[in-house]
Structure formats: C-alpha cells, structure tokens
C-alpha positions in Angstrom: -0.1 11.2 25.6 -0.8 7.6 25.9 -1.8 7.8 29.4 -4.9 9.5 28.1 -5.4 6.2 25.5 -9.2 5.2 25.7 -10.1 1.3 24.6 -12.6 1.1 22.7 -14.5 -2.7 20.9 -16.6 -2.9 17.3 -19.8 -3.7 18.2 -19.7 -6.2 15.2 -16.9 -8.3 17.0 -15.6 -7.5 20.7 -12.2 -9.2 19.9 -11.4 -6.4 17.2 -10.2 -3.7 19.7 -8.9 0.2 19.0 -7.8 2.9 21.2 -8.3 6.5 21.0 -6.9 9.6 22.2 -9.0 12.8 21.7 -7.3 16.4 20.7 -5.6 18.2 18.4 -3.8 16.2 15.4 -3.0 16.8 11.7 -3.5 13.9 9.2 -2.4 14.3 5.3 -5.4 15.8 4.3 -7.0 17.1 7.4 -7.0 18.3 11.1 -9.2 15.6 13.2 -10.1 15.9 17.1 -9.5 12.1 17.4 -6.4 10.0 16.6 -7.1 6.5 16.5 -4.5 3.8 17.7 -5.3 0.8 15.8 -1.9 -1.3 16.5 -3.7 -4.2 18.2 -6.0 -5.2 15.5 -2.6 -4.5 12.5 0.1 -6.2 15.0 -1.5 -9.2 16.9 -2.3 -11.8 15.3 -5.5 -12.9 17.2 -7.0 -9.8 17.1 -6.1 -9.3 13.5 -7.9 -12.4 12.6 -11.0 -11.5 14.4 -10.9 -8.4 12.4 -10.4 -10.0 9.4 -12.8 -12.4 9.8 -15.9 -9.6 10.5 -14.7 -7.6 7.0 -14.4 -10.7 5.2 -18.3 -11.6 5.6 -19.4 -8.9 3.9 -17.7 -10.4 0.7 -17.3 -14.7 1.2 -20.8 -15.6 -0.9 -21.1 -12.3 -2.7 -17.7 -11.1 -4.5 -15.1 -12.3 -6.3 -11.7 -11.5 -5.2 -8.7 -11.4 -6.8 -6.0 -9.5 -5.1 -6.2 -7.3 -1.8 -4.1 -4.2 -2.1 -3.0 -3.2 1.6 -2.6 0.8 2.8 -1.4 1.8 5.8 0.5 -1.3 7.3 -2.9 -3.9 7.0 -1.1 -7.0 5.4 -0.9 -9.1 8.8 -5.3 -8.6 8.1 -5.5 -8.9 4.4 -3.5 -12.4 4.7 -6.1 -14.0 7.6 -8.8 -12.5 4.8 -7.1 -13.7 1.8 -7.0 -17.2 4.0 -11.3 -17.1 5.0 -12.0 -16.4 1.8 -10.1 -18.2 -0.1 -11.1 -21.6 2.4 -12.4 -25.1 0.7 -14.8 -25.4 3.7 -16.6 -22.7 3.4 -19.6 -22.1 1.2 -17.3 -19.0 -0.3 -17.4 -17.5 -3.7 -13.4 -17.6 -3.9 -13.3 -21.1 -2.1 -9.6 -22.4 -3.6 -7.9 -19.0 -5.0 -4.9 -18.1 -4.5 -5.6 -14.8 -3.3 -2.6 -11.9 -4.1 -1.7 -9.7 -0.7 0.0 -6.9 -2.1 0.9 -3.5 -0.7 1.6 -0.7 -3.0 4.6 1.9 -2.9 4.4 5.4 -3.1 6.4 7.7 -5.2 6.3 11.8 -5.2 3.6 13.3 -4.2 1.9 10.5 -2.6 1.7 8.7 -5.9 0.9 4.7 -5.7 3.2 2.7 -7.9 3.5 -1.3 -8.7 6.4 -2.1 -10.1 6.9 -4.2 -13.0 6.7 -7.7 -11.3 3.6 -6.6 -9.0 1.3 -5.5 -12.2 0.4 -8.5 -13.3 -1.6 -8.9 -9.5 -3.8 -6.1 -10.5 -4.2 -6.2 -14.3 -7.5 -7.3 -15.0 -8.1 -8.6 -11.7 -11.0 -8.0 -9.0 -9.4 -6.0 -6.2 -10.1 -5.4 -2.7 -8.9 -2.2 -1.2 -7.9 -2.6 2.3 -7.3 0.6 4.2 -6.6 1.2 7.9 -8.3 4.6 8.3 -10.1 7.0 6.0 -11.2 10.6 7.2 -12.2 12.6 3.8 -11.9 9.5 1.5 -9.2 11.4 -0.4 -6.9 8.4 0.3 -9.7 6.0 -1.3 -9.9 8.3 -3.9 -6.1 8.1 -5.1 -5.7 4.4 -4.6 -9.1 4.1 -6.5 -7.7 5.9 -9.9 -4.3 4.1 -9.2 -5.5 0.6 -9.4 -8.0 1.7 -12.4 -4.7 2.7 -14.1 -2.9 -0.8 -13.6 -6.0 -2.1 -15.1 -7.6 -3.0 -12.0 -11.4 -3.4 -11.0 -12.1 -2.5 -7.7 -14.6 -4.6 -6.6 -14.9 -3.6 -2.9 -13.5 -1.4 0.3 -12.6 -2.4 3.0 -11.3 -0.5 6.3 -10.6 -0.4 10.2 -12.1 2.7 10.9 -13.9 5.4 8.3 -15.8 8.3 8.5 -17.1 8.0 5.1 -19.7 5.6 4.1 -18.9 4.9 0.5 -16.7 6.2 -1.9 -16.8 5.5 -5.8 -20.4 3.8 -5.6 -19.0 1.6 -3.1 -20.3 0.8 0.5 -16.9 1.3 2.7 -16.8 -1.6 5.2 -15.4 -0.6 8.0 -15.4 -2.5 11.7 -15.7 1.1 13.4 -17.2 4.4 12.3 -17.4 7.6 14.0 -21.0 5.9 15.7 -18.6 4.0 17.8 -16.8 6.5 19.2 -18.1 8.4 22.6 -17.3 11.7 21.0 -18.1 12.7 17.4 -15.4 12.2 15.1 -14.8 15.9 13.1 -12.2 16.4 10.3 -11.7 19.5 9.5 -9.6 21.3 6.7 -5.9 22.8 7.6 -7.5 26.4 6.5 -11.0 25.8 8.4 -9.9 24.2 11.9 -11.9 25.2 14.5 -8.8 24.6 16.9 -6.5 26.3 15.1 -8.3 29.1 14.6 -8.2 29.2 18.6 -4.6 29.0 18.9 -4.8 25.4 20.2 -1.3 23.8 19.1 -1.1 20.7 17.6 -0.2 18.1 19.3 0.6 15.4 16.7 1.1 14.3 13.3 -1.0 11.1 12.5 -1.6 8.6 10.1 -2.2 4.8 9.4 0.9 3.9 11.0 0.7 5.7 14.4 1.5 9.3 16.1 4.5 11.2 15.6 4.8 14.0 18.6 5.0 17.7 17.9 
C-alpha cells in the first residue's frame, strides 16, 4: 500500500505536506475513498511548526486562547501554536500566556474524559480544539459537548485536514480540505457505501493515527 502514497502540499504553506492513498477504507464513523497520511506534518518538527504556524494566524490578533485540547496525536502542533501565540513579539492577543496543551482520554464508547488534575485547564477557560482529521464532523461534535461539560468555551477549531466547513457555528480551520485533493474526497455511511455495495473489500481501517491493514 504505500507504494501507491501520493504527496500532496497546502496551498496556504508548501512546507505543511500530506500524503494520500486513494481506495477503500473504514473510519469510526464512515467508509471514505481517501486515507490521508498526515505523519510528516504530526511527527517532524519543522513541518509541524510550519503547520502550526499557518492555523495559528487565523487566531493571533483575533481570539483569546486558553488551553488547546489535542485529538488524534496533534500535541507536537498544538505546542509550536501554544508557543506563536503565546510570543511577546508579536502583536498577539495572548502575547505572554501560558497556554495549556492537553490531550484528552477516552473512556467506553469513545467518551472524552479529564481527570481530576486536568479539569482545572478547561473550566472556564477559552479552548481551542485541535483535530488531525474530521470527515462527518461527528468527532467535533463529541469533543464539543465534552469540553462544554468540563465547563469549557470553545472558542475555535482547528484541524489538518476536514471535509466540513464549520461545525457548532464555528469556521473549521483546516490547512487542507477536500479542494486540495486531485480526487474528490466522499464519506460515505457503513450502510450506504457505494463500494461496498459492489463487493469491493476493504482494505483498511483508518484513523488520526495511521492505517491498520485488513
């Protein structure tokens, strides 16, 4: 499979690169004809930053941050945020904070959970949602009522690649959308796949974190 790997740059900042591998592949929620590889811009820390960097303009002069909750392996991005945004040079809103990078855990059922010692990073604080994909905005949707829960106010949403453009009353901000990619991005439902409904096997289970070979 990762012979047939595709590189592919955001258009908002070369240095923020993904790859992707069209097919057959099964997600939490839905079946999608595209899995995205986005280890380069979660594990190295250049391209990290530059990713960082592009998601973090959208909020330096206009939003107050508190605390950036990280999904799907993004802390090595929310830290370089948490760093620009929080920078004395800069002409930012949150210029001097010390910014919380925190990454939930999940209980049964998918369920987000802070324990007792994280809370007080999202009780009554202004909170970023960092996410590495989204596809239905289900996932959004879940760590949205989690954090409103704890007593958090998400303030904005932040991701490497969605399909959705705002979830919540919020714009997403995401470095790549499905106008990036040379073939359209579809997500389908288990019970609605096209490809399943022509026998086509599936030939992976992905998610935030990588691929996992049927």
């Amino acid at each position: 499979m990762e012979s047939r790997l595709q590189d592919i740059r955001s258009t908002r900042n070369p240095k923020a690169r993904i790859k992707i591998m069209q097919g057959h592949f099964a997600t939490t929620n839905s079946h999608v004809n595209v899995y995205i590889d986005m280890s380069t811009v979660k594990c190295r820390h250049n391209n990290a930053r530059e990713t960082a960097k592009t998601l973090a303009e959208r909020y330096v002069n206009t939003t107050p941050i508190d605390t950036i909750i990280c999904l799907d392996g993004t802390e090595v991005i929310a830290a370089f945020m948490a760093e620009i945004l929080a920078d004395n040079s800069m002409l930012s809103i949150n210029a001097g904070k010390n910014i919380s990078v925190v990454t939930p855990e999940y209980g049964t059922g998918g369920v987000i959970i802070f324990r007792d010692n994280n809370q007080r990073m999202v009780k009554n604080m202004q909170v970023l949602l960092l996410c590495a994909s989204t596809t239905t905005g289900k996932t959004i949707a879940q760590a949205v009522e989690c954090i409103n829960y704890y007593g958090g106010q998400v303030c904005g949403i932040a991701a490497i690649f969605s399909a959705v453009k705002e979830s919540h009353g919020l714009e997403v901000n995401a470095i790549f959308t499905g106008d990036d990619l040379p073939v359209k991005y579809e997500a389908y439902s288990p019970l609605d796949c096209p490809y399943c409904k022509q026998n086509a096997r599936i030939e992976a289970v992905v998610n935030g974190f990588g691929y996992s070979k049927i």
